[in-house]
PDB file as gemmi writes it, atoms N, CA and C in Angstrom:
CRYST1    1.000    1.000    1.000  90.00  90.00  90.00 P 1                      
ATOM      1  N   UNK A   1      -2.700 -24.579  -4.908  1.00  0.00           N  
ATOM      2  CA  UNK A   1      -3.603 -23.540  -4.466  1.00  0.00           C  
ATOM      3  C   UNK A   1      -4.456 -24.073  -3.324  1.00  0.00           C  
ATOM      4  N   UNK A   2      -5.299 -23.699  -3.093  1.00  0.00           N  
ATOM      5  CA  UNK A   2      -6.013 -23.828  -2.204  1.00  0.00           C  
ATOM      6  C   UNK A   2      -6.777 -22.285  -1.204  1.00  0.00           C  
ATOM      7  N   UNK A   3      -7.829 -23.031  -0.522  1.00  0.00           N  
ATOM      8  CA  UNK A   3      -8.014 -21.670   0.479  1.00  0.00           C  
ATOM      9  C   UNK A   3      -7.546 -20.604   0.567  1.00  0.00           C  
ATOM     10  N   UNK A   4      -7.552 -19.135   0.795  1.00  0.00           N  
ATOM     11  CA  UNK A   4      -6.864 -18.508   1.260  1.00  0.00           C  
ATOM     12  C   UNK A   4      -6.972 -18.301   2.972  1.00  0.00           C  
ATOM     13  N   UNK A   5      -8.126 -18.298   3.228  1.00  0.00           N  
ATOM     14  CA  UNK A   5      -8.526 -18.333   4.883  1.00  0.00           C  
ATOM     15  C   UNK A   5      -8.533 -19.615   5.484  1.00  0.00           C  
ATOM     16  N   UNK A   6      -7.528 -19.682   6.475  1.00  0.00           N  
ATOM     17  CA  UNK A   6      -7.587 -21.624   6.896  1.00  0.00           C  
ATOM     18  C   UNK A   6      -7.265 -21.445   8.594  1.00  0.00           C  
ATOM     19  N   UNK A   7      -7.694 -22.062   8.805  1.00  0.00           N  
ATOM     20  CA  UNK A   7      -7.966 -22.357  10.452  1.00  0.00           C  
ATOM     21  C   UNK A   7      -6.102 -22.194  10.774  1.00  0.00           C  
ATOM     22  N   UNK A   8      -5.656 -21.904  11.848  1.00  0.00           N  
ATOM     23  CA  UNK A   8      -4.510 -21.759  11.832  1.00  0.00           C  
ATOM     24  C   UNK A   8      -4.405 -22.580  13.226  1.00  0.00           C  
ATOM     25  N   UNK A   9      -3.710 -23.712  13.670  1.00  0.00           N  
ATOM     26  CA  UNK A   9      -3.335 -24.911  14.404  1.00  0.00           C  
ATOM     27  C   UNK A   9      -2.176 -24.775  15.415  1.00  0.00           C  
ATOM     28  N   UNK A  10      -1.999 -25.451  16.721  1.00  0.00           N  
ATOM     29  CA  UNK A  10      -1.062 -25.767  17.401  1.00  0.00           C  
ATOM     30  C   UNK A  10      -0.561 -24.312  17.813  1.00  0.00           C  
ATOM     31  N   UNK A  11      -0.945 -23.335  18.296  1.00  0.00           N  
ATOM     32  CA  UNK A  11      -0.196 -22.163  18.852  1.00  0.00           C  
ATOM     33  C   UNK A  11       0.344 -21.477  17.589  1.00  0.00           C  
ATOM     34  N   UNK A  12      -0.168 -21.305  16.214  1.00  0.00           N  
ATOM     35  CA  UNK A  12       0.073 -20.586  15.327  1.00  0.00           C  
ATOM     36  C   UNK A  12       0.906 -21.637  14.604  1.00  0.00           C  
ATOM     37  N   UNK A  13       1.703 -22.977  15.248  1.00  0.00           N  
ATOM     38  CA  UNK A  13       2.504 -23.288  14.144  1.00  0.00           C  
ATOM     39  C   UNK A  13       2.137 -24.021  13.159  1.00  0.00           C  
ATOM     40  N   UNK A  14       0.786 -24.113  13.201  1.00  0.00           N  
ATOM     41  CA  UNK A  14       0.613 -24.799  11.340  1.00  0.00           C  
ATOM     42  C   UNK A  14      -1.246 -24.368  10.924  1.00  0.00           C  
ATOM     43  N   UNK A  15      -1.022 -24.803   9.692  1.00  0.00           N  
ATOM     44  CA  UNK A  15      -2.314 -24.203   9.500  1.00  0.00           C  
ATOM     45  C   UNK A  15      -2.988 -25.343   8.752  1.00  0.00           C  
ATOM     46  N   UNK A  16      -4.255 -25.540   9.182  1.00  0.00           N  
ATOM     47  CA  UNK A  16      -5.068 -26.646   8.893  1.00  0.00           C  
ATOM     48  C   UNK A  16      -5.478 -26.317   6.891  1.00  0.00           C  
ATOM     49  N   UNK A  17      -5.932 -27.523   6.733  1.00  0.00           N  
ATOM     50  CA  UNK A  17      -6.332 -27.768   5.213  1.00  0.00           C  
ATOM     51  C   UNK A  17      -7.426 -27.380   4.753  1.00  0.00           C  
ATOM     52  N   UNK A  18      -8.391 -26.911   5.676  1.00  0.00           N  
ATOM     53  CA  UNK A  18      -9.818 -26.801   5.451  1.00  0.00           C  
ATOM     54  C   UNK A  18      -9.933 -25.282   5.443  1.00  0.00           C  
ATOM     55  N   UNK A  19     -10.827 -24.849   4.670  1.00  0.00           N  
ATOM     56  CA  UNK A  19     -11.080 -23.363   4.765  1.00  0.00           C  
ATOM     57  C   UNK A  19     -11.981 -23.159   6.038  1.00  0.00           C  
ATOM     58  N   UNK A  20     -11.934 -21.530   6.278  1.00  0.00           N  
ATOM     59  CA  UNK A  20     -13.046 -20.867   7.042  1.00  0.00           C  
ATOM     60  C   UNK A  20     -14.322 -21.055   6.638  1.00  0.00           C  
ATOM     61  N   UNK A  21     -15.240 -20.828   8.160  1.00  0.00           N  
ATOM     62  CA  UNK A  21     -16.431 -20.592   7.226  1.00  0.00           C  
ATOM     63  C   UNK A  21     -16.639 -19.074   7.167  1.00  0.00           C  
ATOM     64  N   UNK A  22     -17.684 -18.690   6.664  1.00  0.00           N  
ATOM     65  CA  UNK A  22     -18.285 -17.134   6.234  1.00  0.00           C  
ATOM     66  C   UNK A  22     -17.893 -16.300   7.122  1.00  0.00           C  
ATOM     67  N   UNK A  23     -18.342 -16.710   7.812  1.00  0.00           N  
ATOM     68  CA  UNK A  23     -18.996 -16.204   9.408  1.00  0.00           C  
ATOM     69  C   UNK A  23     -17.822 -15.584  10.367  1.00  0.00           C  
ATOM     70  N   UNK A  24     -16.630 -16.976  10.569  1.00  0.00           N  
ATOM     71  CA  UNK A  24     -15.152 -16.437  10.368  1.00  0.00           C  
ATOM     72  C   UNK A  24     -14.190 -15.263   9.689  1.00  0.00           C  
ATOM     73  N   UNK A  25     -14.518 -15.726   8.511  1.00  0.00           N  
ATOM     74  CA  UNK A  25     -13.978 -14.810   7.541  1.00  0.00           C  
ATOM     75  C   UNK A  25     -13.999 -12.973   8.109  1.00  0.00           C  
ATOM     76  N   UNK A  26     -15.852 -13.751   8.101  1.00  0.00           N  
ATOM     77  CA  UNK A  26     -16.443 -11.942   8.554  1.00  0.00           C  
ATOM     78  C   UNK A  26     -15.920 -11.364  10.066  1.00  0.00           C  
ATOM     79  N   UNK A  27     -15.693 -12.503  10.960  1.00  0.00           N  
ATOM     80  CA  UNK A  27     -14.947 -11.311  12.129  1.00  0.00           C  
ATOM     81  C   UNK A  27     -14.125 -11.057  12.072  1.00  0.00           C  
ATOM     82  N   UNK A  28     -13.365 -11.781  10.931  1.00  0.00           N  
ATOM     83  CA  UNK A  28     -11.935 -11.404  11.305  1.00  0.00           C  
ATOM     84  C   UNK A  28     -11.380  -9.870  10.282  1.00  0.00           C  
ATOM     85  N   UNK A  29     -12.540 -10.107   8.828  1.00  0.00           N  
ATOM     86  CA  UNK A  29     -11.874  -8.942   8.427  1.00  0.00           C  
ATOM     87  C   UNK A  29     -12.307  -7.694   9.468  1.00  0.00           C  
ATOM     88  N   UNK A  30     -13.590  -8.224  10.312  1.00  0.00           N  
ATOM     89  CA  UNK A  30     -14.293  -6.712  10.698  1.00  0.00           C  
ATOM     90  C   UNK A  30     -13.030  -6.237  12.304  1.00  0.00           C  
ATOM     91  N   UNK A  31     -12.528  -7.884  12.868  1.00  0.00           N  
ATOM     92  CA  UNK A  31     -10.820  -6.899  13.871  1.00  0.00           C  
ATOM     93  C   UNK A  31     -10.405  -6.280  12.931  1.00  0.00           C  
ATOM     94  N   UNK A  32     -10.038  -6.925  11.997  1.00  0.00           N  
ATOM     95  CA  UNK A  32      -8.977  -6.285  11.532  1.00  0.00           C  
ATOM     96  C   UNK A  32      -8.791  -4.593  10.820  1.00  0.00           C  
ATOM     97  N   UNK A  33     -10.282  -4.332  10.703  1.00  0.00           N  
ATOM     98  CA  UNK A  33     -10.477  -2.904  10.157  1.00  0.00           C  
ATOM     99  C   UNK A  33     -10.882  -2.408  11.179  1.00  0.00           C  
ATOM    100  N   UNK A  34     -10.892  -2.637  12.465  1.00  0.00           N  
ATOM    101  CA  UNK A  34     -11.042  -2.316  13.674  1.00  0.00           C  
ATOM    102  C   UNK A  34      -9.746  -2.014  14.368  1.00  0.00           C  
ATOM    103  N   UNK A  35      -8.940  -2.771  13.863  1.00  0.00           N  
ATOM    104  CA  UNK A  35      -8.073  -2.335  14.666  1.00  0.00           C  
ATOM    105  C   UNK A  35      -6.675  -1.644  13.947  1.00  0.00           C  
ATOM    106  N   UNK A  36      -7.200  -1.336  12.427  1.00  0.00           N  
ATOM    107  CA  UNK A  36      -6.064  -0.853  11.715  1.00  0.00           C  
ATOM    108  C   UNK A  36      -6.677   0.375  12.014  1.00  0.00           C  
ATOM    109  N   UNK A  37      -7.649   0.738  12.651  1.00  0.00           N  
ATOM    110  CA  UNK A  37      -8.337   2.294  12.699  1.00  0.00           C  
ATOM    111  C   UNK A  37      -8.828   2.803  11.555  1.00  0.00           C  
ATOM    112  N   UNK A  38      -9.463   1.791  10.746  1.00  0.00           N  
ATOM    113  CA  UNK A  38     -10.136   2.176   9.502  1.00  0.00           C  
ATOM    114  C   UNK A  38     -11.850   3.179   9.730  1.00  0.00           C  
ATOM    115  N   UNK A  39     -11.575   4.182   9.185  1.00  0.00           N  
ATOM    116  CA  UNK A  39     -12.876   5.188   9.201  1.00  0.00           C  
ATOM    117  C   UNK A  39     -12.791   5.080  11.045  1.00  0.00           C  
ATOM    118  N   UNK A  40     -11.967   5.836  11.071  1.00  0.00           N  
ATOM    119  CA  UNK A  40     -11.337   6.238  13.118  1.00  0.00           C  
ATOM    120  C   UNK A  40     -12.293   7.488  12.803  1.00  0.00           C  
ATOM    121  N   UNK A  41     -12.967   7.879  12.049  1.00  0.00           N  
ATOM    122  CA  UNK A  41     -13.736   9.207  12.114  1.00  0.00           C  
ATOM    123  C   UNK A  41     -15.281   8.739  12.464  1.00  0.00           C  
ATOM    124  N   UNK A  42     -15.406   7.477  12.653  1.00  0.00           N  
ATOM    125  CA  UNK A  42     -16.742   6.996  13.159  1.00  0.00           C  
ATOM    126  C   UNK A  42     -16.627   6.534  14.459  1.00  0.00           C  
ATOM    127  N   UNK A  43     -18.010   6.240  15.058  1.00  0.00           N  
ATOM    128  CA  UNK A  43     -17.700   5.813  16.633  1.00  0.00           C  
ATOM    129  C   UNK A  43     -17.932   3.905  16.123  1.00  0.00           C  
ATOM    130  N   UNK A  44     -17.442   3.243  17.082  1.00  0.00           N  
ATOM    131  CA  UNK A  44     -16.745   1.901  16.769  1.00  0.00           C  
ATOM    132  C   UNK A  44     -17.926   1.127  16.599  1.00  0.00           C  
ATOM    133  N   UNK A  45     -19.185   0.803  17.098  1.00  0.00           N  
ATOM    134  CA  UNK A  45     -20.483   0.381  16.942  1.00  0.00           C  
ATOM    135  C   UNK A  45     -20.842   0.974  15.203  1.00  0.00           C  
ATOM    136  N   UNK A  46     -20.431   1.937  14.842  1.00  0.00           N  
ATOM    137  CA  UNK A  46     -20.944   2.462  13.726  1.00  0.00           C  
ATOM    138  C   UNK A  46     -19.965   1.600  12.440  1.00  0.00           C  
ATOM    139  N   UNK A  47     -18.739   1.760  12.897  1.00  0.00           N  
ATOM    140  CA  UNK A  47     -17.503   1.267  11.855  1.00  0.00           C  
ATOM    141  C   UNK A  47     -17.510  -0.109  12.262  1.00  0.00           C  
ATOM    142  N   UNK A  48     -17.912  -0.940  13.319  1.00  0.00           N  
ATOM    143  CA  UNK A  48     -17.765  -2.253  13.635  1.00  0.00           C  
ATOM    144  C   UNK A  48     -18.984  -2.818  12.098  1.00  0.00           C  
ATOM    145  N   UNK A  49     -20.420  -2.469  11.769  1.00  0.00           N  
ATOM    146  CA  UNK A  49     -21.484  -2.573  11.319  1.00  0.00           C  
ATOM    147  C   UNK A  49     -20.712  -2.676   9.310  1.00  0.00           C  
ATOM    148  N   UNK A  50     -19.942  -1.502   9.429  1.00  0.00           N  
ATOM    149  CA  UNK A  50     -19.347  -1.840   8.027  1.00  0.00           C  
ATOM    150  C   UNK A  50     -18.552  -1.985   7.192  1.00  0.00           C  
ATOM    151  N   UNK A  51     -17.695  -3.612   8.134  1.00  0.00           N  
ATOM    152  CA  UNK A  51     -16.841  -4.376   7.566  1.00  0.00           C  
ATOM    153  C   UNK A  51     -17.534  -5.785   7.832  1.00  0.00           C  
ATOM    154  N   UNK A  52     -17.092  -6.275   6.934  1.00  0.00           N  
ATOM    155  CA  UNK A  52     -17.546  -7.939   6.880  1.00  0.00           C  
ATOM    156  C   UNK A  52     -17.375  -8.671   5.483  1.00  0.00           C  
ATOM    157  N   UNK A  53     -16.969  -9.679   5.633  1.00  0.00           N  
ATOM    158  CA  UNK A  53     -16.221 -10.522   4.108  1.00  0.00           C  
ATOM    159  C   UNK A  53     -16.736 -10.181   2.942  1.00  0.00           C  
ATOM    160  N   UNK A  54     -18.293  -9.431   2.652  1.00  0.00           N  
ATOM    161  CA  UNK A  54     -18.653  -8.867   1.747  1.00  0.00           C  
ATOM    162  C   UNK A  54     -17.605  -7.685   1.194  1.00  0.00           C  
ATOM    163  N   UNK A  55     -17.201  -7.114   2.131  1.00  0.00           N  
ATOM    164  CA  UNK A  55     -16.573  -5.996   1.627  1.00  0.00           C  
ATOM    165  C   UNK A  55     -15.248  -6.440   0.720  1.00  0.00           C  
ATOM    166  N   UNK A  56     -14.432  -7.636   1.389  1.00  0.00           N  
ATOM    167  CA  UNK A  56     -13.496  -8.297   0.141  1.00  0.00           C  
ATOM    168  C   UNK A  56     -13.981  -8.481  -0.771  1.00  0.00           C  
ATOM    169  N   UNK A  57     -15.233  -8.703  -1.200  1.00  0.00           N  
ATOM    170  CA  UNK A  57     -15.680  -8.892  -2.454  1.00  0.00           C  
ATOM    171  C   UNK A  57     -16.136  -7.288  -3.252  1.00  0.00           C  
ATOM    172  N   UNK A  58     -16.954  -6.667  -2.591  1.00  0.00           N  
ATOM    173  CA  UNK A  58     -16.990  -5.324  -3.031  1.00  0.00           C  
ATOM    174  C   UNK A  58     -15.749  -4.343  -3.204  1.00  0.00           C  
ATOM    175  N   UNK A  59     -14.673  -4.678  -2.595  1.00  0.00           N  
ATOM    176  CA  UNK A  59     -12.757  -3.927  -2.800  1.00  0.00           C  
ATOM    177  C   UNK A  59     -12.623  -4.618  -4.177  1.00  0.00           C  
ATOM    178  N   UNK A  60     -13.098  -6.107  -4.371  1.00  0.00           N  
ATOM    179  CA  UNK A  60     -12.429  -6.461  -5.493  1.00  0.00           C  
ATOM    180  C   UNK A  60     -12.603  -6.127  -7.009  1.00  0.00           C  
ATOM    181  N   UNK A  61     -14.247  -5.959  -6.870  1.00  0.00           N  
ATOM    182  CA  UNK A  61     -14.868  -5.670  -7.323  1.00  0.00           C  
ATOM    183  C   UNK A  61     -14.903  -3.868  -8.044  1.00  0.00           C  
ATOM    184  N   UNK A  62     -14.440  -3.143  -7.314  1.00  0.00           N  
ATOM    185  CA  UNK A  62     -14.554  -1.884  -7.099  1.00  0.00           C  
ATOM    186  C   UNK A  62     -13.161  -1.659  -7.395  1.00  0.00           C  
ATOM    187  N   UNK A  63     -11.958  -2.215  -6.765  1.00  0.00           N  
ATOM    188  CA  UNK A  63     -10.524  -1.688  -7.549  1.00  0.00           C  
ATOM    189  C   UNK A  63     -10.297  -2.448  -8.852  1.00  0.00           C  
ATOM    190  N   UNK A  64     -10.548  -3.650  -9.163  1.00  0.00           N  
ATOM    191  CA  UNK A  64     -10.683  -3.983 -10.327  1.00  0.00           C  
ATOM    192  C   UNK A  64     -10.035  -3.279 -11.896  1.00  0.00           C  
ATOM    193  N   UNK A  65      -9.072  -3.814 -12.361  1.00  0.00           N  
ATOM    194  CA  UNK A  65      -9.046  -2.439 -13.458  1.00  0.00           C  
ATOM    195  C   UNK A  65      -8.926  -3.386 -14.285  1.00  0.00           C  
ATOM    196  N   UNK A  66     -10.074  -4.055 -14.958  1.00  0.00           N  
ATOM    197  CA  UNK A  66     -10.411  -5.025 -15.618  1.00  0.00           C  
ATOM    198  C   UNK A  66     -11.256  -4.658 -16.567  1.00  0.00           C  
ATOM    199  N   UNK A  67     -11.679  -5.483 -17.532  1.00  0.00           N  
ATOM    200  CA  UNK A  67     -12.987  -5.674 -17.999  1.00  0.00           C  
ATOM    201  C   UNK A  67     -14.009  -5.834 -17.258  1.00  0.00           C  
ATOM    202  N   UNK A  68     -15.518  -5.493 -17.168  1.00  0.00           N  
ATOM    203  CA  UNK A  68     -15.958  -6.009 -16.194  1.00  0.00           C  
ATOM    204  C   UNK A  68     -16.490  -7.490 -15.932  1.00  0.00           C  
ATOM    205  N   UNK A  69     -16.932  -7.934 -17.164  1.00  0.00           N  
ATOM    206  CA  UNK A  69     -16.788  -9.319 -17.709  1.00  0.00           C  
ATOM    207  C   UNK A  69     -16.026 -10.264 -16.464  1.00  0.00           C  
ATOM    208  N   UNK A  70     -14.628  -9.829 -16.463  1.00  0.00           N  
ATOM    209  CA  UNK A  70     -13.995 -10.705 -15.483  1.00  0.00           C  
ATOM    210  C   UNK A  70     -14.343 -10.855 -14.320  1.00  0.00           C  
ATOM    211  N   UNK A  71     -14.468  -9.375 -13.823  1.00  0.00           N  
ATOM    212  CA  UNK A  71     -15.108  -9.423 -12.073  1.00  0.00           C  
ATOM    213  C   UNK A  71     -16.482  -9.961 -11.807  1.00  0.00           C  
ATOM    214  N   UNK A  72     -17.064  -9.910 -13.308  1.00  0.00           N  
ATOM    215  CA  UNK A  72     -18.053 -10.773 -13.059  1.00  0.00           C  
ATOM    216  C   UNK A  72     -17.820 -12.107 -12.527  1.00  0.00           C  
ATOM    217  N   UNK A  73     -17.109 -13.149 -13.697  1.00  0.00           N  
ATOM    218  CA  UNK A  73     -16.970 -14.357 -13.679  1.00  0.00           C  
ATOM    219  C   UNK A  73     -16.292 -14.869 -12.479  1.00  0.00           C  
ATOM    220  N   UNK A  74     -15.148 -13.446 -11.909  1.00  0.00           N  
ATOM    221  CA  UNK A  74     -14.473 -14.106 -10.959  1.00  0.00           C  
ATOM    222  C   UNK A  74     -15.728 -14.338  -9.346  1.00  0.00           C  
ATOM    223  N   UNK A  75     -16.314 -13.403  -9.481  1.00  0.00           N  
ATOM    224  CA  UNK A  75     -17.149 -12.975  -8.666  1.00  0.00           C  
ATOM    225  C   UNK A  75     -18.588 -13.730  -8.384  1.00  0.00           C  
ATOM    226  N   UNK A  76     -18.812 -14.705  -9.546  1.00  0.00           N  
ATOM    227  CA  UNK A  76     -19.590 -15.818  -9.506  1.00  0.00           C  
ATOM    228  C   UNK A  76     -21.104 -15.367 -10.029  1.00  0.00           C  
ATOM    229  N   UNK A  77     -21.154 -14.430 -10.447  1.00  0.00           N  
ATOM    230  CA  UNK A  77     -22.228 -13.391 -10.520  1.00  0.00           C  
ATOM    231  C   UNK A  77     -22.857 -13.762 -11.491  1.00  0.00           C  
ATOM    232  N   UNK A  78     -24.364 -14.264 -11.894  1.00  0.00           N  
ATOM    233  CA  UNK A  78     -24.686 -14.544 -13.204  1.00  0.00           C  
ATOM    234  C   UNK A  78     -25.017 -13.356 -14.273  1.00  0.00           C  
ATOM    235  N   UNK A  79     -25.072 -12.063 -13.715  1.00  0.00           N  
ATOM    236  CA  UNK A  79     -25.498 -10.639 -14.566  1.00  0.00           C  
ATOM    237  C   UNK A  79     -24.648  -9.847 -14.242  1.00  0.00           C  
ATOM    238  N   UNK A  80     -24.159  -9.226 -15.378  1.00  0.00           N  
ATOM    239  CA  UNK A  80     -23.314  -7.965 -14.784  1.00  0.00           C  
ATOM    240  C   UNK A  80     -23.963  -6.890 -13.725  1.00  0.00           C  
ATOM    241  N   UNK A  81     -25.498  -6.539 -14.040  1.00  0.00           N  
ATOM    242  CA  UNK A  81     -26.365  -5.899 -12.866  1.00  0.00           C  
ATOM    243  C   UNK A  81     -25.987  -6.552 -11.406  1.00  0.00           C  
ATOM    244  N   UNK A  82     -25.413  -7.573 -10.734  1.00  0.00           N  
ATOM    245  CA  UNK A  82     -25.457  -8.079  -9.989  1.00  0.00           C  
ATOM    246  C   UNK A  82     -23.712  -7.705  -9.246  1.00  0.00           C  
ATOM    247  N   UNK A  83     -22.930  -7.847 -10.594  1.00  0.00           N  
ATOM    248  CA  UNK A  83     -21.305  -7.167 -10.005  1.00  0.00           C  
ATOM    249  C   UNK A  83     -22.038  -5.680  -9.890  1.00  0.00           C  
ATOM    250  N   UNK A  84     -22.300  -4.838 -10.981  1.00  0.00           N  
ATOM    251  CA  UNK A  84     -22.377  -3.207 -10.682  1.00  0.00           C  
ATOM    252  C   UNK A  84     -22.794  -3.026  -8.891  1.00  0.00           C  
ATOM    253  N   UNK A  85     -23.599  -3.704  -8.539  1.00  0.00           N  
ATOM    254  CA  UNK A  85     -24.025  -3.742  -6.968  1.00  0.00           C  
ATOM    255  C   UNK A  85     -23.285  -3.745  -5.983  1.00  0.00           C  
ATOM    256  N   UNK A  86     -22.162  -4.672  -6.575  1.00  0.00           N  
ATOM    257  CA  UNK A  86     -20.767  -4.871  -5.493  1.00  0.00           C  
ATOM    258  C   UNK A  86     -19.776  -3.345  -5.666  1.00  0.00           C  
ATOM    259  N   UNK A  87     -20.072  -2.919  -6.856  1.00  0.00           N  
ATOM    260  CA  UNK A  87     -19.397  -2.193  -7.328  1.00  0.00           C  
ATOM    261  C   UNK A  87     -19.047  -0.452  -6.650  1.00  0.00           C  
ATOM    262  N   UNK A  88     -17.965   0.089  -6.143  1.00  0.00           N  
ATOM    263  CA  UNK A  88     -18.660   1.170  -5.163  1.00  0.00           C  
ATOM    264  C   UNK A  88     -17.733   1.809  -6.082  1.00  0.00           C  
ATOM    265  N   UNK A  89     -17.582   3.223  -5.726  1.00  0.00           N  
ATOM    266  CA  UNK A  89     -17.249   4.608  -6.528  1.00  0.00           C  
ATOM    267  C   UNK A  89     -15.837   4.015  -6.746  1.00  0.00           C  
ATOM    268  N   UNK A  90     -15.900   4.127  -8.187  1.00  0.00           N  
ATOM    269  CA  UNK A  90     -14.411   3.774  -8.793  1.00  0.00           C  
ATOM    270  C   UNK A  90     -13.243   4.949  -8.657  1.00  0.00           C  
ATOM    271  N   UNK A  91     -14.181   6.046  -8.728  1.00  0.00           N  
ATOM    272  CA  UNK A  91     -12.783   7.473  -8.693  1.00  0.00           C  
ATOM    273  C   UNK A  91     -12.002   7.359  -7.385  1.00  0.00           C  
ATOM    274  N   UNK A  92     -12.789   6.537  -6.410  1.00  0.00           N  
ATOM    275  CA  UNK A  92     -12.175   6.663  -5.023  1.00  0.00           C  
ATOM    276  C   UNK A  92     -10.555   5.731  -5.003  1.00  0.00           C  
ATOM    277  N   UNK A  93     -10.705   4.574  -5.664  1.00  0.00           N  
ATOM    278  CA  UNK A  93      -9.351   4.373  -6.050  1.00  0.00           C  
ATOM    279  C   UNK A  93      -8.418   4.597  -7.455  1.00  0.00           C  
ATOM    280  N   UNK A  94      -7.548   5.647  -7.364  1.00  0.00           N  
ATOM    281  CA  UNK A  94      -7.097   6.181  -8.225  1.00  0.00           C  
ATOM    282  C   UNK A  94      -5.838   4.958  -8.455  1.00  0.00           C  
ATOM    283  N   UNK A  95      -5.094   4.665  -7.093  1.00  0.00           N  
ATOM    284  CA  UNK A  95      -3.877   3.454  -7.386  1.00  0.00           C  
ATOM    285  C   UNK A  95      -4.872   2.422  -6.994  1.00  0.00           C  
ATOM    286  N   UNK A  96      -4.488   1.534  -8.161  1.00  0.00           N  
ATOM    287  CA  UNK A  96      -4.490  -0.452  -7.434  1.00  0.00           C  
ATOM    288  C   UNK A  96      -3.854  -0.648  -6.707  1.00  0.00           C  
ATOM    289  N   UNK A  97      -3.362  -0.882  -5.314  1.00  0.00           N  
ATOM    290  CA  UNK A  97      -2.601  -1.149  -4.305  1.00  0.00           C  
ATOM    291  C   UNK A  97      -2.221  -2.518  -4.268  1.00  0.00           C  
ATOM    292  N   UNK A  98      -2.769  -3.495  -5.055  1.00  0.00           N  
ATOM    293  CA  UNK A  98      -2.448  -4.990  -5.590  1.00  0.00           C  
ATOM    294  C   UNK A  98      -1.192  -4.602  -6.761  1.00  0.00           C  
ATOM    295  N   UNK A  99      -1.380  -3.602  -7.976  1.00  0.00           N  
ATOM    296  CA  UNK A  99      -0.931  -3.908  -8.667  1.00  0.00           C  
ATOM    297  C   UNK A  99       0.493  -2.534  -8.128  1.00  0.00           C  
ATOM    298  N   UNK A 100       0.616  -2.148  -7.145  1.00  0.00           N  
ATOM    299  CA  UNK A 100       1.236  -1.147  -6.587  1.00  0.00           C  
ATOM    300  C   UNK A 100       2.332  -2.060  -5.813  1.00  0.00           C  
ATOM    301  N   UNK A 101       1.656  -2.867  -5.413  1.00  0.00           N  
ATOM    302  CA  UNK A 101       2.594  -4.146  -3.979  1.00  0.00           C  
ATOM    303  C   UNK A 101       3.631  -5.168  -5.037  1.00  0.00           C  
ATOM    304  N   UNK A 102       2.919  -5.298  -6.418  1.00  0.00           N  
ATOM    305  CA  UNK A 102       3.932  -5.851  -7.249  1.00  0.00           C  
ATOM    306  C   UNK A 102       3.111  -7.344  -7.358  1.00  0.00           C  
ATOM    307  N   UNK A 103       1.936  -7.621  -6.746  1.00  0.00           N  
ATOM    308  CA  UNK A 103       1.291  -8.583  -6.574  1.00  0.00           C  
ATOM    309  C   UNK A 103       0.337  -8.597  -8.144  1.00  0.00           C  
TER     310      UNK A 103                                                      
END                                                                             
């Protein structure tokens, strides 16, 4: 195991051992929902503002079809009051798209 986010080396062909930092993490998810045209119904200053590595934690948190116990623990959280926070409208995902991909 290791990292999932790692510096990627030499013109893409290898990828270093060390993780990202935060900060990383956060621009890259916020291209990347930038440029998949996520919430294209906002102007880009508005949708640029709300993506950032928090939100991997609040998706995880929020599709979850767990106990909540777990998303706690996985989530590092010492109170469940502290996951519910991460936690956004559950009806909004009806499929797990993790457990949909076969992952």
């Amino acid at each position: 195991m290791g990292p999932l986010f790692r510096r990627v080396t030499g013109e893409g062909k290898g990828v270093g051992s060390r993780r990202l930092a935060d900060k990383q993490v956060a621009r890259l998810v916020k291209s990347a929902a930038l440029a998949a045209g996520v919430r294209g119904d906002l102007p880009e200053g508005e949708r640029s503002g709300r993506f950032s590595g928090h939100s991997l934690r609040a998706g995880l948190a929020s599709s979850a079809e767990v106990d909540e116990r777990y998303v706690q623990r996985q989530l590092g959280h010492a109170s469940a009051e502290m996951t519910r926070k991460y936690q956004r409208r559950r009806d909004r995902f009806r499929v797990n798209l993790t457990k949909a991909a076969g992952l």
